[in-house]
N, CA, C and O atoms as a printed pandas DataFrame, in Angstrom:
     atom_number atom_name residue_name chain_id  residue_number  x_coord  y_coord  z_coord
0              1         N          UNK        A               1  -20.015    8.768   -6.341
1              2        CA          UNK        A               1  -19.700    7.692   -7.254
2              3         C          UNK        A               1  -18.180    7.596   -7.466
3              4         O          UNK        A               1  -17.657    6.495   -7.300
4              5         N          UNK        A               2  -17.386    8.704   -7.836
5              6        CA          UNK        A               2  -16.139    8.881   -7.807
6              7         C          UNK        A               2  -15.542    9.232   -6.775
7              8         O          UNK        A               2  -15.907   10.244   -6.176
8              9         N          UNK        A               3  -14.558    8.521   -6.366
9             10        CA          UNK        A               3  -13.892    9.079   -4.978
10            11         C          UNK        A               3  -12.402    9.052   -5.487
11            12         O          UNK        A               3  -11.975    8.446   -6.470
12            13         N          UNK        A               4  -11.462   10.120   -4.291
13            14        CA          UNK        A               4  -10.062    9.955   -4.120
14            15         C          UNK        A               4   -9.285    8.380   -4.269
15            16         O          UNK        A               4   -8.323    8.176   -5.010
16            17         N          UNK        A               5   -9.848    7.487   -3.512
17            18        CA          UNK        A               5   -9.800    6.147   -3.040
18            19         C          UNK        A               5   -9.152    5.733   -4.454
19            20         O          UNK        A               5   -7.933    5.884   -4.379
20            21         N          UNK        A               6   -9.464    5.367   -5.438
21            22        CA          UNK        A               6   -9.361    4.965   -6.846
22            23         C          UNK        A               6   -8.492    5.196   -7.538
23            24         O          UNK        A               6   -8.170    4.338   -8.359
24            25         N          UNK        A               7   -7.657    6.657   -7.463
25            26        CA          UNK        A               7   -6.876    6.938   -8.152
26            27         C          UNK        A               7   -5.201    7.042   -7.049
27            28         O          UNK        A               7   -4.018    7.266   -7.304
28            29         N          UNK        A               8   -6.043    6.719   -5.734
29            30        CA          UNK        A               8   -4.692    7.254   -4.877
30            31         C          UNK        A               8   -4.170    5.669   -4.847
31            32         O          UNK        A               8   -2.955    5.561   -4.679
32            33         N          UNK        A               9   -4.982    4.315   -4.998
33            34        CA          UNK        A               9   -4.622    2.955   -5.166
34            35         C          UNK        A               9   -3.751    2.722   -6.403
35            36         O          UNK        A               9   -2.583    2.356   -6.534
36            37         N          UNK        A              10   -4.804    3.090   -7.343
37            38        CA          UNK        A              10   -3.759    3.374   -8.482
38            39         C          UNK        A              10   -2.232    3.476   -8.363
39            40         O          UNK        A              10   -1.283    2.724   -8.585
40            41         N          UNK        A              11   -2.400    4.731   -7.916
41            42        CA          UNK        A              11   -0.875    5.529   -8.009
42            43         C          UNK        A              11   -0.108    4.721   -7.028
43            44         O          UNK        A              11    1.054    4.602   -7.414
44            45         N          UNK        A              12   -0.358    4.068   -5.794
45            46        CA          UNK        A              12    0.142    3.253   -5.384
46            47         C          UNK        A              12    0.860    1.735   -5.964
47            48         O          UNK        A              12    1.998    1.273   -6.041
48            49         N          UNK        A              13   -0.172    1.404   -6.219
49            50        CA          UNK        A              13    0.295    0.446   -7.221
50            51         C          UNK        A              13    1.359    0.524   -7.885
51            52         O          UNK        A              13    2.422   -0.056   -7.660
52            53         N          UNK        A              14    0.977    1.586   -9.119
53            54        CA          UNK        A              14    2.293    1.932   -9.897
54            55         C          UNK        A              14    3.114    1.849   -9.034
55            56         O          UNK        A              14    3.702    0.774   -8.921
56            57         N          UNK        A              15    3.438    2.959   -8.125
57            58        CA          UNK        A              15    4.435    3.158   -6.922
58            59         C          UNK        A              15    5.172    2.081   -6.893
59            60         O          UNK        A              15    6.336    2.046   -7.291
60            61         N          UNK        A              16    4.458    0.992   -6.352
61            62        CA          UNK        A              16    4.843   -0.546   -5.889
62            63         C          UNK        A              16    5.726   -1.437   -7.071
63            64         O          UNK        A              16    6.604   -2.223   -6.716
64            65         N          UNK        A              17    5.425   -1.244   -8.344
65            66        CA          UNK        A              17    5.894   -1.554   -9.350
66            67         C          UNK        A              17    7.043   -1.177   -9.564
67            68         O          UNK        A              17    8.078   -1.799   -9.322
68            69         N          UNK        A              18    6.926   -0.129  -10.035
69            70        CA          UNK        A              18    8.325    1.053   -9.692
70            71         C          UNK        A              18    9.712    1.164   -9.346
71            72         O          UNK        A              18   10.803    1.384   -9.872
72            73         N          UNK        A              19    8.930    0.787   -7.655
73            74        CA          UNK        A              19    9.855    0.559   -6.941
74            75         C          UNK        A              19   10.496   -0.633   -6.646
75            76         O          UNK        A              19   11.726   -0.646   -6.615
76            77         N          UNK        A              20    9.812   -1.701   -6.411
77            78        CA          UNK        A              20   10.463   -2.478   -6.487
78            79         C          UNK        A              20   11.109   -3.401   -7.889
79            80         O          UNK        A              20   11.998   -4.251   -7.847
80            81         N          UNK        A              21   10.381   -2.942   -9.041
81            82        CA          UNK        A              21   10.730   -3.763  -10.273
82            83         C          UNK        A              21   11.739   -2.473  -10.824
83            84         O          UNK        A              21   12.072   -2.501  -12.009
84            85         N          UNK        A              22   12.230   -1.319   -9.928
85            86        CA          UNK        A              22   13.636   -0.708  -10.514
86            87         C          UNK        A              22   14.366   -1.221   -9.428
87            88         O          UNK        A              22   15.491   -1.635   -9.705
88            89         N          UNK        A              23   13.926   -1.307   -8.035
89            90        CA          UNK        A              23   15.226   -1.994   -7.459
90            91         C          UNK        A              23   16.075   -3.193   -8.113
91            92         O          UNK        A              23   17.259   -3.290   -8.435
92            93         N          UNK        A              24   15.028   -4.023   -8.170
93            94        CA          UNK        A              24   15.528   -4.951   -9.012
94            95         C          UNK        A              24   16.339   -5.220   -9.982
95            96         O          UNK        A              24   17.382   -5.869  -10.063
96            97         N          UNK        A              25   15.465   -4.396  -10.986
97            98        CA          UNK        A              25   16.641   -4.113  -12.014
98            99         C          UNK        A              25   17.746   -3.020  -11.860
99           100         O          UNK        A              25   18.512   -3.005  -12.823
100          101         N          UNK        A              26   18.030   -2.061  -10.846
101          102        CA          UNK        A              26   19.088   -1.866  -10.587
102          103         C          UNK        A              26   20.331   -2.724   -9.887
103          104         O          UNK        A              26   21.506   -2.359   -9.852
104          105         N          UNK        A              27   19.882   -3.734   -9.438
105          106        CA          UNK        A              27   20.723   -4.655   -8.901
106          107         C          UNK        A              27   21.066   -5.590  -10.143
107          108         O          UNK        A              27   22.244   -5.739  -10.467
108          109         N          UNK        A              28   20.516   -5.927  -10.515
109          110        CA          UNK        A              28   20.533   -6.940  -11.900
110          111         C          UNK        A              28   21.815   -6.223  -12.677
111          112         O          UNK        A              28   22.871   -6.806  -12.923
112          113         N          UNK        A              29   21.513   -4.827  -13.021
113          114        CA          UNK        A              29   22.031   -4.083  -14.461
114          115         C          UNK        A              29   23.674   -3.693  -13.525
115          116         O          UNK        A              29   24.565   -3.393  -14.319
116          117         N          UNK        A              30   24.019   -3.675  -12.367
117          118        CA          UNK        A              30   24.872   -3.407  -11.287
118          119         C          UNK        A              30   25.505   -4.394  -11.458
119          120         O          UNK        A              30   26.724   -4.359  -11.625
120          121         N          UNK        A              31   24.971   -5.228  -11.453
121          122        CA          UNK        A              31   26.262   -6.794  -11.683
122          123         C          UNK        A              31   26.107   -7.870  -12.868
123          124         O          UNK        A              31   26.304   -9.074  -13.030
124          125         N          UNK        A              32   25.617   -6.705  -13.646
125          126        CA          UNK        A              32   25.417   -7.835  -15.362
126          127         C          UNK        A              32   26.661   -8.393  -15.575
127          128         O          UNK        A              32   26.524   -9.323  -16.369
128          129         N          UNK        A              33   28.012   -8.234  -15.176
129          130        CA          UNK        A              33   29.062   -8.389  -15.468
130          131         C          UNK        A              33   29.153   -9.732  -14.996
131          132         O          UNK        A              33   29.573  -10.619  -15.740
132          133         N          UNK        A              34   28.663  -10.040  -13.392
133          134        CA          UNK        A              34   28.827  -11.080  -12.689
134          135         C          UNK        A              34   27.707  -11.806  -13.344
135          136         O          UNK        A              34   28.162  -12.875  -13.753
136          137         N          UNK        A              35   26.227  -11.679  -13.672
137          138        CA          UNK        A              35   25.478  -12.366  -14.766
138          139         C          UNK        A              35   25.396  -13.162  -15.728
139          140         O          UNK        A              35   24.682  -14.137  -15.964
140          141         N          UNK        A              36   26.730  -12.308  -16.607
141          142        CA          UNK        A              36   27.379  -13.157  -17.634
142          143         C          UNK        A              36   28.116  -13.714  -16.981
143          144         O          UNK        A              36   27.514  -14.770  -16.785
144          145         N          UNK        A              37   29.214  -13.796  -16.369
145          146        CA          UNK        A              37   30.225  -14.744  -15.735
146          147         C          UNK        A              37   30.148  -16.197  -15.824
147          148         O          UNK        A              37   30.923  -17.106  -16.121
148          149         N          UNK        A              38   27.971  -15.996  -15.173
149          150        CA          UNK        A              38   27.975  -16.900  -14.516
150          151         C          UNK        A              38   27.834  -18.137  -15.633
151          152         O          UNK        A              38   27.689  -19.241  -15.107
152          153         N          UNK        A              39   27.854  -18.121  -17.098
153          154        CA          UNK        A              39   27.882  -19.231  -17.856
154          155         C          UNK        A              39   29.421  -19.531  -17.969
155          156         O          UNK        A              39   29.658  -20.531  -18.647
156          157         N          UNK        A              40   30.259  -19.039  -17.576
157          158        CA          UNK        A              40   31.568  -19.176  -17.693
158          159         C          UNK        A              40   32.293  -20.418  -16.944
159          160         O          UNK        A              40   33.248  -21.106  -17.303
160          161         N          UNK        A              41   31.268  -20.470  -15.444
161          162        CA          UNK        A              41   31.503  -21.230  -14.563
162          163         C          UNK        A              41   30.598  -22.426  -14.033
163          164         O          UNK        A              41   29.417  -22.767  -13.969
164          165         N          UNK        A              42   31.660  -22.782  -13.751
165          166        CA          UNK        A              42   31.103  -24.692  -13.623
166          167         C          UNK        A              42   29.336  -24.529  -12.793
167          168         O          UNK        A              42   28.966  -23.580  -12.102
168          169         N          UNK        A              43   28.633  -25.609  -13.109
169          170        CA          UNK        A              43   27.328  -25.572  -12.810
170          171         C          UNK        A              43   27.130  -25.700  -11.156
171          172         O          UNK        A              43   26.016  -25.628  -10.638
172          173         N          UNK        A              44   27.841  -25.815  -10.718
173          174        CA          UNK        A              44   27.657  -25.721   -8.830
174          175         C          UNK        A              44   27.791  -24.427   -8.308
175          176         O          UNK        A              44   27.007  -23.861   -7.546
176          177         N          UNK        A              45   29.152  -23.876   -8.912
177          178        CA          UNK        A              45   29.570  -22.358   -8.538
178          179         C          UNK        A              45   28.893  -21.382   -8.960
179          180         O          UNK        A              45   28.708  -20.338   -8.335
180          181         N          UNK        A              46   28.285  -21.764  -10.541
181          182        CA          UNK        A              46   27.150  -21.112  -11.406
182          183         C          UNK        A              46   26.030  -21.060  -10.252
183          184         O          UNK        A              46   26.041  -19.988   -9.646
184          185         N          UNK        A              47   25.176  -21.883   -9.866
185          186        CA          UNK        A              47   23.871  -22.265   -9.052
186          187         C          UNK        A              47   24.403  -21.394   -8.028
187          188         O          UNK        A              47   23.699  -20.411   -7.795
188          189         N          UNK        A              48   25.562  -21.515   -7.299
189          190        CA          UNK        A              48   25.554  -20.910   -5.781
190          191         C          UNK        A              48   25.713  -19.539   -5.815
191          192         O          UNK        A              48   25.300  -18.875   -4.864
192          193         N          UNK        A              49   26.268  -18.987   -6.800
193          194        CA          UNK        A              49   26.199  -17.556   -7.634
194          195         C          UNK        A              49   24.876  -16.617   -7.759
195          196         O          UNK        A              49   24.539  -15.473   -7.454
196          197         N          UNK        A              50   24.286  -17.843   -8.428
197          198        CA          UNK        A              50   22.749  -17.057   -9.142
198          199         C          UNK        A              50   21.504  -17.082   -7.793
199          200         O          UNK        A              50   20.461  -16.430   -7.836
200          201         N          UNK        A              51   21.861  -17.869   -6.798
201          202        CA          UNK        A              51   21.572  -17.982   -5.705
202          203         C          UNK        A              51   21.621  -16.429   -4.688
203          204         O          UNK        A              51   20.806  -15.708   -4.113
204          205         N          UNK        A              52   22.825  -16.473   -4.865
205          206        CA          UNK        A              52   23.212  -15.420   -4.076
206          207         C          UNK        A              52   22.592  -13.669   -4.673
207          208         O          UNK        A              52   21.988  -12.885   -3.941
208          209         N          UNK        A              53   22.906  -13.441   -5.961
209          210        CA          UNK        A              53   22.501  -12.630   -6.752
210          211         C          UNK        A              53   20.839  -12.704   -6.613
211          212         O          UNK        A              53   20.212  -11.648   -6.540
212          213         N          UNK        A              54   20.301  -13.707   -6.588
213          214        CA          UNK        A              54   18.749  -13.953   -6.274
214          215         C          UNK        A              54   18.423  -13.240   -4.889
215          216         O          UNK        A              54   17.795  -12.183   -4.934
216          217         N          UNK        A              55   18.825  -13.773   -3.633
217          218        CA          UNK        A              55   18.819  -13.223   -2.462
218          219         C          UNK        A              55   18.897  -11.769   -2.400
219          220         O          UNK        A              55   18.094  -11.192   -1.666
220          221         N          UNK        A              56   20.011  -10.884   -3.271
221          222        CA          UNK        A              56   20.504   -9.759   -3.034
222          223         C          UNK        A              56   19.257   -8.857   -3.572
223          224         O          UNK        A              56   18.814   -7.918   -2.910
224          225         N          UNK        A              57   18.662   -9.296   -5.034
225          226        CA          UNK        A              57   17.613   -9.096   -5.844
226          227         C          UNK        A              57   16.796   -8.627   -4.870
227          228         O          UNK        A              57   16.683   -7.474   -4.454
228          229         N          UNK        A              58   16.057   -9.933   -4.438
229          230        CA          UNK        A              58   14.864   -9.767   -3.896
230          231         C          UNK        A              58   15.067   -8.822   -2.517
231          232         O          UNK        A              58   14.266   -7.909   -2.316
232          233         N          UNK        A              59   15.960   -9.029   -1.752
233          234        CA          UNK        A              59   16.253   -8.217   -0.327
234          235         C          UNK        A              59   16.231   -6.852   -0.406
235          236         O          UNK        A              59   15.919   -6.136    0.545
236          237         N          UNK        A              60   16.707   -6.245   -2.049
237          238        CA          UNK        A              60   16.704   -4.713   -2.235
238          239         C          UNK        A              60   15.149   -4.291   -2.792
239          240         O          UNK        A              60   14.569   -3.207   -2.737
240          241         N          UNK        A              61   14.644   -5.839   -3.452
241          242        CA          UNK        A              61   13.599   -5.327   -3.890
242          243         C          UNK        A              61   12.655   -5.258   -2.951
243          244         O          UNK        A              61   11.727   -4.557   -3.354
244          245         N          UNK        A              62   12.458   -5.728   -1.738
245          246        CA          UNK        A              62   11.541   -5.693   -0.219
246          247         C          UNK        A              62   12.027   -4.916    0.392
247          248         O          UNK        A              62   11.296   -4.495    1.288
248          249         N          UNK        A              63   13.625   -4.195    0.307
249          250        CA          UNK        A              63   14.004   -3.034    0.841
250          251         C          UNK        A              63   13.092   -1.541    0.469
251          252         O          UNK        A              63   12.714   -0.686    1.270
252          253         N          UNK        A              64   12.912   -1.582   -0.958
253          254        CA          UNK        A              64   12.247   -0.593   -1.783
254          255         C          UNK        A              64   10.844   -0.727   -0.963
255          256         O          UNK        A              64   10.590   -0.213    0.126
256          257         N          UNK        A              65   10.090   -1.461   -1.676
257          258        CA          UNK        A              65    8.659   -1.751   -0.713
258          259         C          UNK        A              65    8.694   -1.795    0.431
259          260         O          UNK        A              65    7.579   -2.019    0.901
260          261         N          UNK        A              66    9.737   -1.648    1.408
261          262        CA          UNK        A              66    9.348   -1.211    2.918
262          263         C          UNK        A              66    9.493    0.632    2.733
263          264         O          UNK        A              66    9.236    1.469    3.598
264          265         N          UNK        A              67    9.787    0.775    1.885
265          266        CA          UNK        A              67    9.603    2.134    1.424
266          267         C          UNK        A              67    8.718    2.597    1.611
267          268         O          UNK        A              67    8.317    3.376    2.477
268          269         N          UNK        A              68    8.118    1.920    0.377
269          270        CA          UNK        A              68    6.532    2.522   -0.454
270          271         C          UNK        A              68    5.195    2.335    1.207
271          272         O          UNK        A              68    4.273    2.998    1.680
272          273         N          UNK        A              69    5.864    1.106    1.497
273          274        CA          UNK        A              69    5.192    0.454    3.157
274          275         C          UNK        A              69    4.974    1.965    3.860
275          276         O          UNK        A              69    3.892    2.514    4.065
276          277         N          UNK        A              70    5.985    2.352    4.094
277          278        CA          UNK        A              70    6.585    3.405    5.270
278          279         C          UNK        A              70    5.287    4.627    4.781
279          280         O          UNK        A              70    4.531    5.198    5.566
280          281         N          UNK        A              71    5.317    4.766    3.518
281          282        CA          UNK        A              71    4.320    6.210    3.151
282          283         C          UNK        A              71    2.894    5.242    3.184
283          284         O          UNK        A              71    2.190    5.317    4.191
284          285         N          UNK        A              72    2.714    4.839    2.683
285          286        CA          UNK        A              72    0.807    3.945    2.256
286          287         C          UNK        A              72    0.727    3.912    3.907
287          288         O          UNK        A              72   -0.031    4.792    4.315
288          289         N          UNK        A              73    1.241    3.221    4.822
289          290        CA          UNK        A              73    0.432    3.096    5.899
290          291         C          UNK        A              73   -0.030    4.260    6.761
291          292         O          UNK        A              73   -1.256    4.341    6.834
292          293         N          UNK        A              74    0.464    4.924    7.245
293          294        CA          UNK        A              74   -0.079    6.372    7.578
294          295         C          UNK        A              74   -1.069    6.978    6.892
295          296         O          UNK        A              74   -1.634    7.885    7.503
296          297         N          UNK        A              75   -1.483    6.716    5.691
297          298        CA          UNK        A              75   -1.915    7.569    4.860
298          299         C          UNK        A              75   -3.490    6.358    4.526
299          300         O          UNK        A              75   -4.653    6.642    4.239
300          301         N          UNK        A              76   -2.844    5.090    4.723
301          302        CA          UNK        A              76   -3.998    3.663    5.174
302          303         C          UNK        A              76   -5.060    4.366    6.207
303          304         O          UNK        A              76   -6.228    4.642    5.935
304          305         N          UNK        A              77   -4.311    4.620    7.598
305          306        CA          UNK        A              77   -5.178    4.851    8.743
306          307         C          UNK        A              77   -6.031    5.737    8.319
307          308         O          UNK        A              77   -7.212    5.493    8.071
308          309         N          UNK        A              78   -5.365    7.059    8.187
309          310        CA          UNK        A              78   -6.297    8.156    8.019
310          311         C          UNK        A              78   -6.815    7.900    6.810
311          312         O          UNK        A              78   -6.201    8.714    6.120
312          313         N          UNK        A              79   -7.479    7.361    6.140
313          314        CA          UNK        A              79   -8.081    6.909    5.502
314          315         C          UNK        A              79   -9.319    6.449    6.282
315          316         O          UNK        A              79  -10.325    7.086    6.597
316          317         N          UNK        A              80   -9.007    5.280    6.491
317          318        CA          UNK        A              80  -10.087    4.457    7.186
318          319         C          UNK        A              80  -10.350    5.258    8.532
319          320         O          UNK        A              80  -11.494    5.056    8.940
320          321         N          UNK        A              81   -9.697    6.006    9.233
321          322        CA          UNK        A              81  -10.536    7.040   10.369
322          323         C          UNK        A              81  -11.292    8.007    9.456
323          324         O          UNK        A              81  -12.447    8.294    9.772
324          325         N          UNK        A              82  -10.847    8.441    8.551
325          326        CA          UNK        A              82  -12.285    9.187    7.532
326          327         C          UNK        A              82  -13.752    8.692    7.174
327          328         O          UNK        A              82  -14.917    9.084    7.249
328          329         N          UNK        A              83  -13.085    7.713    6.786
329          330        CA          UNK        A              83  -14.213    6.548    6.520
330          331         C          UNK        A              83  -15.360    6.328    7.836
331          332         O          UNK        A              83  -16.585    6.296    7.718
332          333         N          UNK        A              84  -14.725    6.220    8.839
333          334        CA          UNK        A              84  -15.463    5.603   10.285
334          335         C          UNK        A              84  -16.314    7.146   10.674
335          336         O          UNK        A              84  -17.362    7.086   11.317
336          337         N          UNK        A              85  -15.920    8.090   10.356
337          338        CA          UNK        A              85  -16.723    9.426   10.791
338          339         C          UNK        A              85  -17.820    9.893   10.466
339          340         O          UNK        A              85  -17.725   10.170    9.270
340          341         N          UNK        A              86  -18.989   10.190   10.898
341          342        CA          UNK        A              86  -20.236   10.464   10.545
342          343         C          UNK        A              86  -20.541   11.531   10.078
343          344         O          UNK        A              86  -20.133   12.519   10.689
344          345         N          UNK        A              87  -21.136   11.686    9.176
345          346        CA          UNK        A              87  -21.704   12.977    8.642
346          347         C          UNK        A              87  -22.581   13.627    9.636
347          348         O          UNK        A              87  -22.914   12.981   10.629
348          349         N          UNK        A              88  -23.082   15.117    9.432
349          350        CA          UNK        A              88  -24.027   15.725   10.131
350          351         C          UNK        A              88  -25.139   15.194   10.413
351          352         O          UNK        A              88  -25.649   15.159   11.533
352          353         N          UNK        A              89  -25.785   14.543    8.945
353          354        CA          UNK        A              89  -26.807   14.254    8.522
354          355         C          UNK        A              89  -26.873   12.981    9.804
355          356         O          UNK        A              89  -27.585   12.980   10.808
356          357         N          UNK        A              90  -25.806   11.884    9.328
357          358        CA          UNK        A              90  -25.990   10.743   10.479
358          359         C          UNK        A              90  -25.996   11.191   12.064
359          360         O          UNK        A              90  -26.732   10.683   12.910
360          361         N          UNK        A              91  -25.134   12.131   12.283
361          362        CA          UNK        A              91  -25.528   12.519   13.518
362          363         C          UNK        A              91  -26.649   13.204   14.372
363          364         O          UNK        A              91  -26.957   13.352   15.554
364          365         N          UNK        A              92  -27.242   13.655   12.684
365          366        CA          UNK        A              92  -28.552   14.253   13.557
366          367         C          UNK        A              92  -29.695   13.089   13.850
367          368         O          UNK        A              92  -30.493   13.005   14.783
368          369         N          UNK        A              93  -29.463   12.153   12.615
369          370        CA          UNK        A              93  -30.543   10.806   12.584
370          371         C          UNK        A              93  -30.077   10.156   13.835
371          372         O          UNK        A              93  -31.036    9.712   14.466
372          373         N          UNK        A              94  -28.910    9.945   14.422
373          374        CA          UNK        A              94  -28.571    9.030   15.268
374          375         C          UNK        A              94  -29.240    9.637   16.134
375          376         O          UNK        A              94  -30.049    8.950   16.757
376          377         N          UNK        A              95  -29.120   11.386   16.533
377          378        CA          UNK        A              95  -29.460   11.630   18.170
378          379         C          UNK        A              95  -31.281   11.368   18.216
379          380         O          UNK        A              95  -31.893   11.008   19.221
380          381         N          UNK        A              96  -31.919   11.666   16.808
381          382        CA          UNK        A              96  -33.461   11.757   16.674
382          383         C          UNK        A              96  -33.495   10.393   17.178
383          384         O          UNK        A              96  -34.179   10.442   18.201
384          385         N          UNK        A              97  -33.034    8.999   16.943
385          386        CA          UNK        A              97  -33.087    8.247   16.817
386          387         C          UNK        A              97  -32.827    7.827   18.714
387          388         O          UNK        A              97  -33.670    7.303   19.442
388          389         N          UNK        A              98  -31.805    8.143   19.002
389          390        CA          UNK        A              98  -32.220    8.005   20.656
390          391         C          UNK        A              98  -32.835    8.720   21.474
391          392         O          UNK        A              98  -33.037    8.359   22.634
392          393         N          UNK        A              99  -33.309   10.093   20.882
393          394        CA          UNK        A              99  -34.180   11.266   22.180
394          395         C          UNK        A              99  -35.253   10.855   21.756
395          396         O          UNK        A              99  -36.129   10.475   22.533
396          397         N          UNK        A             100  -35.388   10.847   20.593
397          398        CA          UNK        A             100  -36.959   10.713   19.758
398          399         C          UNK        A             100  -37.055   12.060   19.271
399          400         O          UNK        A             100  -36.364   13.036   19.565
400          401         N          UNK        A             101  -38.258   11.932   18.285
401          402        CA          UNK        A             101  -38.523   13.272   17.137
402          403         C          UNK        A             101  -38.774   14.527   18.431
403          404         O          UNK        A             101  -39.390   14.353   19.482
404          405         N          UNK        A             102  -38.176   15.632   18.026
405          406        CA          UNK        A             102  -38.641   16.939   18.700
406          407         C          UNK        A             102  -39.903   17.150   18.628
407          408         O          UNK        A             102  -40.409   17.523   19.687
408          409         N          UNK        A             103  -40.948   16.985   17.280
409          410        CA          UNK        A             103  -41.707   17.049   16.794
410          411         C          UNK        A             103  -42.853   16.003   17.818
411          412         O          UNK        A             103  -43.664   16.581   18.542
412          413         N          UNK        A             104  -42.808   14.533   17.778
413          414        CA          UNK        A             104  -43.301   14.081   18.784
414          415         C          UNK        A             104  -43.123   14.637   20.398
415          416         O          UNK        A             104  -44.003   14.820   21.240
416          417         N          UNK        A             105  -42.111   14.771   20.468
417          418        CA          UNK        A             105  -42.341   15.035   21.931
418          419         C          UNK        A             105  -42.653   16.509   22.052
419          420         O          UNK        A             105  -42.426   17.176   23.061
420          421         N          UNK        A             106  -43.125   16.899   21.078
421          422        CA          UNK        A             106  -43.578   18.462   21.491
422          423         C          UNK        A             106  -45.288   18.194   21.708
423          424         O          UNK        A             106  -45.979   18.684   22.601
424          425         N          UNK        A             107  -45.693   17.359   20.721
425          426        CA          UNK        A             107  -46.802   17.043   20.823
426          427         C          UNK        A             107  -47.295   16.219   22.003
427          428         O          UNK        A             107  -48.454   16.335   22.402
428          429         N          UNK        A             108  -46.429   15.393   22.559
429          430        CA          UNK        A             108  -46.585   14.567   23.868
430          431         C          UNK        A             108  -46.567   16.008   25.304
431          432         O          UNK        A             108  -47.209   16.164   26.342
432          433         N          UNK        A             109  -45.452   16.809   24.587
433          434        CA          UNK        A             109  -46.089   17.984   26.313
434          435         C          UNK        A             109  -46.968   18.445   26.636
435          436         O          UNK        A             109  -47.445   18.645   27.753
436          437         N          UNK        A             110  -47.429   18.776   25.173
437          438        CA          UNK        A             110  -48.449   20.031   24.544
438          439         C          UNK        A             110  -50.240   19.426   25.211
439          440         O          UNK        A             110  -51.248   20.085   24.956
């Protein structure tokens, strides 16, 4: 009922948050100076400013998440190759399931 799965998404998540909503705001809090400025200056230079600061934002903040990217996917696969692997139990049903029961065919020699 409870699995790993649940809490390791979780923590990902957070992760994802994290990281990219501190990149962010490390870029933001890095040039609050230029932030404020920007009411200082005329509304074209203002726009092409907050523009640019936007770009830088988001580029560090998808920088971060190719981060978080870099660890989750490795850790994605083997996941889902866990997932795809059969238990004993299925492997013994699968082979009964193509030889046929031991049990019958003991009775079919006999």
């Amino acid at each position: 009922m409870f699995s790993m799965q649940g809490p390791v998404q979780l923590g990902m998540s957070v992760l994802k948050t994290i990281v990219g909503g501190g990149m962010a705001g490390y870029v933001i809090w890095s040039r609050k100076a230029e932030v404020l400025g920007l009411l200082a200056k005329p509304l074209t230079i203002a726009l092409a400013d907050a523009m640019h600061l936007l770009t830088v934002t988001c580029g560090m903040a998808i920088g971060g998440l190719f981060l978080v990217a870099a660890a989750d996917v490795p850790y994605q696969m083997y996941s889902h190759a866990k997932k795809l692997r059969m238990s004993k139990e299925e492997v013994k049903r699968e082979h009964n399931e193509s030889e046929g029961d031991p049990h019958v065919k003991g009775r079919i020699h006999a």
